[in-house]
C-alpha positions as CSV (number, residue, x, y, z in Angstrom):
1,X,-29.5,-1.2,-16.7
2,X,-29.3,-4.5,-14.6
3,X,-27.3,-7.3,-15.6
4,X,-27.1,-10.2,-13.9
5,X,-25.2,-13.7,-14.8
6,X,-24.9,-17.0,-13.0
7,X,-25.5,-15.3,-10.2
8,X,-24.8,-17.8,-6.9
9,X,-24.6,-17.0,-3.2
10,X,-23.5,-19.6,-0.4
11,X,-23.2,-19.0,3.3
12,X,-21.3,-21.0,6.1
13,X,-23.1,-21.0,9.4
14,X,-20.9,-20.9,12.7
15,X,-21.7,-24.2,12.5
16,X,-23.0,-26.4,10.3
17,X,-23.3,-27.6,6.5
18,X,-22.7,-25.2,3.8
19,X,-26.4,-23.4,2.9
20,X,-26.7,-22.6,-0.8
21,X,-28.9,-19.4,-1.1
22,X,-29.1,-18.7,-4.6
23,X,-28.3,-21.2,-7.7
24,X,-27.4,-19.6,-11.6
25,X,-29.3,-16.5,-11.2
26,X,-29.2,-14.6,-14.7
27,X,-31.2,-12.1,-15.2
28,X,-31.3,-8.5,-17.1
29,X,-33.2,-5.7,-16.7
30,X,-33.8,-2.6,-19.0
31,X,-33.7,0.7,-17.7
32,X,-37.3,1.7,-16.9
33,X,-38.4,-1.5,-16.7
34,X,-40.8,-2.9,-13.2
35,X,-39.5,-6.0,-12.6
36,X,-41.0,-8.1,-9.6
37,X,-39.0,-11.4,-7.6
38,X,-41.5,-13.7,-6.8
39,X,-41.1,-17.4,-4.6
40,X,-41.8,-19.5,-2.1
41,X,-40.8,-18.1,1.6
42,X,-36.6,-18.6,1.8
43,X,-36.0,-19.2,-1.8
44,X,-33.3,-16.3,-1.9
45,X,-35.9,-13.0,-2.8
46,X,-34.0,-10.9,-0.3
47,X,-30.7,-11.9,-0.7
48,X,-31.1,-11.7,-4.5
49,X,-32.1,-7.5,-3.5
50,X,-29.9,-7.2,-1.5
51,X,-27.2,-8.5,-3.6
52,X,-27.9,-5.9,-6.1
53,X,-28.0,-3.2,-3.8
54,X,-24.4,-3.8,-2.9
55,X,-25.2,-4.9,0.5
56,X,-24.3,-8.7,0.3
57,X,-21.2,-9.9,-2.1
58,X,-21.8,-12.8,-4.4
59,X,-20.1,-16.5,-4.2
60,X,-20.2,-17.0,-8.1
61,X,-21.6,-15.2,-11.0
62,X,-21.3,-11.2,-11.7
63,X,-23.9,-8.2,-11.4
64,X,-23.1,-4.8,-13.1
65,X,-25.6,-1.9,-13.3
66,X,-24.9,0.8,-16.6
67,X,-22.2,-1.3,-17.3
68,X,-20.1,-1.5,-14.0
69,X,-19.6,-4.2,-11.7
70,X,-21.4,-4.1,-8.4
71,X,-18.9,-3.8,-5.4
72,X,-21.1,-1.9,-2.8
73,X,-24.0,0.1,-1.8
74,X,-24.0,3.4,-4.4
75,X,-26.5,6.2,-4.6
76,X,-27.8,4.9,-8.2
77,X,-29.6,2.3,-6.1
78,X,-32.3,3.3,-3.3
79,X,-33.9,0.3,-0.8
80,X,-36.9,0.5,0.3
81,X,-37.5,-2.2,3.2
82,X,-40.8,-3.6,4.8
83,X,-39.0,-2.4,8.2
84,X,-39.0,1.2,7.6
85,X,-36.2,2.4,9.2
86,X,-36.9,6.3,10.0
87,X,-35.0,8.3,12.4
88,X,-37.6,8.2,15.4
89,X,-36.1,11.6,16.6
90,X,-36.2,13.6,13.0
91,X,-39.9,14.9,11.5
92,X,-41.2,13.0,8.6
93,X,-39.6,16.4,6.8
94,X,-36.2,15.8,8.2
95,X,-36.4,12.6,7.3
96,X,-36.9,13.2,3.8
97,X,-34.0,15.6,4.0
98,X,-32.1,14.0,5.2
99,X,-30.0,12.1,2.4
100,X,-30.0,15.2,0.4
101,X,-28.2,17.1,3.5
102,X,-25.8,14.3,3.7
103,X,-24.8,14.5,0.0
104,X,-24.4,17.8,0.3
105,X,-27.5,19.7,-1.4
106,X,-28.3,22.9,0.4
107,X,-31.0,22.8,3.0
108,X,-33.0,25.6,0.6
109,X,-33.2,23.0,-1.6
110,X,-33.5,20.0,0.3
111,X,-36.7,21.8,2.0
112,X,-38.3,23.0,-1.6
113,X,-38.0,18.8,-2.9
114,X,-38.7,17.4,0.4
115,X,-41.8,19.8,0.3
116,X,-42.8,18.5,-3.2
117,X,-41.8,14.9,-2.6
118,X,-44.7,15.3,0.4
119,X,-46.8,16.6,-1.2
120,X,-46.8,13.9,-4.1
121,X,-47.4,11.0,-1.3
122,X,-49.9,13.0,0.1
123,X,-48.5,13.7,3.6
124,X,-47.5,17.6,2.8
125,X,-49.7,18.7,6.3
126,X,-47.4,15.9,8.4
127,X,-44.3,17.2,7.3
128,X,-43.5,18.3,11.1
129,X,-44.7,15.5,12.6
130,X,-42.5,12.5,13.8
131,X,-43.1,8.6,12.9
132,X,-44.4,7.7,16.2
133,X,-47.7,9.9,15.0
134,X,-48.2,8.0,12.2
135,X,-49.7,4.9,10.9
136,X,-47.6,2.1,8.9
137,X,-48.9,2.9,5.2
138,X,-47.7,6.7,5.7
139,X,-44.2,5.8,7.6
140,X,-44.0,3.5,4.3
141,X,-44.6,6.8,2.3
142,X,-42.1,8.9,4.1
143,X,-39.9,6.1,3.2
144,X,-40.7,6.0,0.0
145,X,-40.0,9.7,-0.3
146,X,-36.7,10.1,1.3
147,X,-35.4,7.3,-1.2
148,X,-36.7,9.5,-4.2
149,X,-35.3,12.4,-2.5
150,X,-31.8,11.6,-3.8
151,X,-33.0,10.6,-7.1
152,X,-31.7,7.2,-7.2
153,X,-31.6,5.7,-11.2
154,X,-33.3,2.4,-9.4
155,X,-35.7,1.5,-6.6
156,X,-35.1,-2.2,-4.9
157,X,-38.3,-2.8,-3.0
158,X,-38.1,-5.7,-0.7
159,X,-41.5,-6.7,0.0
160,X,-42.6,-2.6,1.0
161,X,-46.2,-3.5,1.6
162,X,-46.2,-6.9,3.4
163,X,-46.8,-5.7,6.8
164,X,-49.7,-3.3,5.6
165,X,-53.4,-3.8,6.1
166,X,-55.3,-4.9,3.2
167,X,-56.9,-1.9,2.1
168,X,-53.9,0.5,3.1
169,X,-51.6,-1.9,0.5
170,X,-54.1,-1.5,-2.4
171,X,-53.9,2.5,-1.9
172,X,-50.1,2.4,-1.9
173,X,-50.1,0.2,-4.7
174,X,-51.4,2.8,-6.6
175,X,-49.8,5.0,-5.7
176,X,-46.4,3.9,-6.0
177,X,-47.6,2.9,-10.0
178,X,-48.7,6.5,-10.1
179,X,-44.9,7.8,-9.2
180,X,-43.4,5.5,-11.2
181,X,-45.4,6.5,-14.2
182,X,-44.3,9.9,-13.4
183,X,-40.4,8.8,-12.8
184,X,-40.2,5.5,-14.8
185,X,-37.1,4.4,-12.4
186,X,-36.0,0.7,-12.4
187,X,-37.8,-1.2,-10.1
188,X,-37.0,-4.3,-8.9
189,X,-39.7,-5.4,-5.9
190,X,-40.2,-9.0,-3.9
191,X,-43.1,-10.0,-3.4
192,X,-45.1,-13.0,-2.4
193,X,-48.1,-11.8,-3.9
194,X,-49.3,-13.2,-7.0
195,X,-52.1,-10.1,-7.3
196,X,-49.6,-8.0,-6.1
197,X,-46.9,-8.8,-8.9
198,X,-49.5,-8.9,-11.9
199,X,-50.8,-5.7,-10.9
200,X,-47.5,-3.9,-10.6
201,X,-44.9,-5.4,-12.6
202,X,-43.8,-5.4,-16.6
203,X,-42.7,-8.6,-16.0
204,X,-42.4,-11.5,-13.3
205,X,-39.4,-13.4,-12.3
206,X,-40.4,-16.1,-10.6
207,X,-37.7,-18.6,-8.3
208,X,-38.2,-22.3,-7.3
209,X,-38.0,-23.4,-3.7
210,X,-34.2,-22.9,-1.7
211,X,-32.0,-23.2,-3.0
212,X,-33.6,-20.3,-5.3
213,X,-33.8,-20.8,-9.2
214,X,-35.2,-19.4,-11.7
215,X,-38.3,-20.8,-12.5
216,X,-40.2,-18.6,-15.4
217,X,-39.9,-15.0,-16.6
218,X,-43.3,-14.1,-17.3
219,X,-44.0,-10.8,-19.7
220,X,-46.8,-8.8,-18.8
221,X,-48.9,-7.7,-21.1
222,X,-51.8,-5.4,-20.2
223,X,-52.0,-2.0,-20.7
224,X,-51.1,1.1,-18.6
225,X,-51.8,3.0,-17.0
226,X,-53.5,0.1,-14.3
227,X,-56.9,0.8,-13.2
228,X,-57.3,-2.2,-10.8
229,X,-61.2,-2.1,-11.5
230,X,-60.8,-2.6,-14.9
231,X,-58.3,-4.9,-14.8
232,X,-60.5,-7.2,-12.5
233,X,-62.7,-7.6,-15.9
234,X,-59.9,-8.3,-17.8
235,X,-59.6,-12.0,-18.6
236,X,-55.7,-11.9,-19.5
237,X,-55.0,-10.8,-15.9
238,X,-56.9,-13.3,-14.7
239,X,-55.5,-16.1,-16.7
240,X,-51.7,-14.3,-15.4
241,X,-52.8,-14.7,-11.9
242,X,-53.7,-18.9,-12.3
243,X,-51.1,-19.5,-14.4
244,X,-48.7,-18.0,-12.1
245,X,-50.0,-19.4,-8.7
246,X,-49.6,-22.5,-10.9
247,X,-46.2,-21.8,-11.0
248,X,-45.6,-20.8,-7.6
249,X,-47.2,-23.9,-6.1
250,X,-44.8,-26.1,-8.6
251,X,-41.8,-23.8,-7.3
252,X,-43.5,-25.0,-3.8
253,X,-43.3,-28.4,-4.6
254,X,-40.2,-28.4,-6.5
């Protein structure tokens, strides 16, 4: 579904040297598949995302999703930011609607699947109230369900749960697993958790210090669905979560 090749990105300050963001990115990813970007702070996570999502044009290399070159932002690809970027003055309903209004669904049917999409992220009794009543992990849900509200064939995550409490980032970890078991979209997520990656992911792309590289690609192996109990007794996770903060603290030093 995803297909990038030498992938490079370069940017000219006002002033200054030229900065070299991203270095012979290739990477492909099937459709389905949970894929999470992983690397020191700066390394190019972001800007890899957002390259993807149309959003930021590359310096060298190509990206094509289902066979197409990448040229700008499209429906087929839905961000979901750590800022979450809801219209303070709509209800966590309207919201939700509000992508589907603007492609033209009518607002019958906007109301039945923002109702549903509610209802799946457990905020069905807020639906009339406004994102200044509620806490950060259910603003990150309403975002989460007004990107699945236009059905978008992949989900670019950029770091969704890094501003969240402990506790409240566990719960929406599950969660999101539990809707993407339901959906199986693409999902491509940066992160700077090692836990956080392991727990989620099918596999792990992990980048070197800036300017970012690919480090590894690290398979995944343990079964789903993830019960995060279990998977605490499971010695293969554990040896996935040294082995890659091995990794990440070479990608530091490198």
């Amino acid at each position: 579904m995803i297909s990038i090749e030498r992938l490079g990105k370069s940017f000219q300050p006002a002033q200054g040297v030229l900065h070299a963001a991203l270095v012979d990115i290739s990477l492909t990813v099937p459709e389905g598949e949970f894929v999470s970007i992983l690397g020191p702070s700066g390394c190019g996570k972001s800007t890899l995302l957002y390259i993807v999502g149309g959003f930021v044009p590359p310096t060298t290399g190509s990206i094509r999703v289902n066979g197409k070159a990448v040229t700008g932002p499209g429906p087929d690809r839905g961000p979901v930011f750590q800022e979450f970027a809801l219209f303070p003055w709509k209800t966590v309903k309207g919201n939700v609607m509000y992508g589907m209004l603007e492609q033209g669904v009518p607002r019958a049917e906007a109301e039945r699947r923002a109702v549903d999409l509610l209802d799946m992220v457990h905020l069905a009794r807020y639906a009339d109230f406004y994102p200044k009543e509620l806490s950060g992990g259910m603003k990150q849900r309403v975002a989460i369900a007004r990107t699945l509200a236009y059905n978008p064939a992949i989900l670019l995550m950029d770091e969704p749960f890094g501003a969240l409490d402990a506790h409240t980032r566990t719960t929406l970890q599950n969660e999101l697993l539990t809707i993407w078991e339901r959906h199986r979209k693409t999902v491509l997520f940066v992160t700077h958790s090692v836990e956080e990656a392991v727990f989620l992911s099918d596999r792990v792309f992990v980048m070197t210090v800036s300017p970012g590289r690919q480090k590894a690609l690290i398979e995944i192996d343990l079964p789903r669905p993830r019960i995060r109990a279990e998977l605490l007794l499971n010695r293969r996770y554990q040896e996935y979560l040294v082995d890659i903060e091995r990794l990440m603290f070479d990608a530091h030093a490198s």
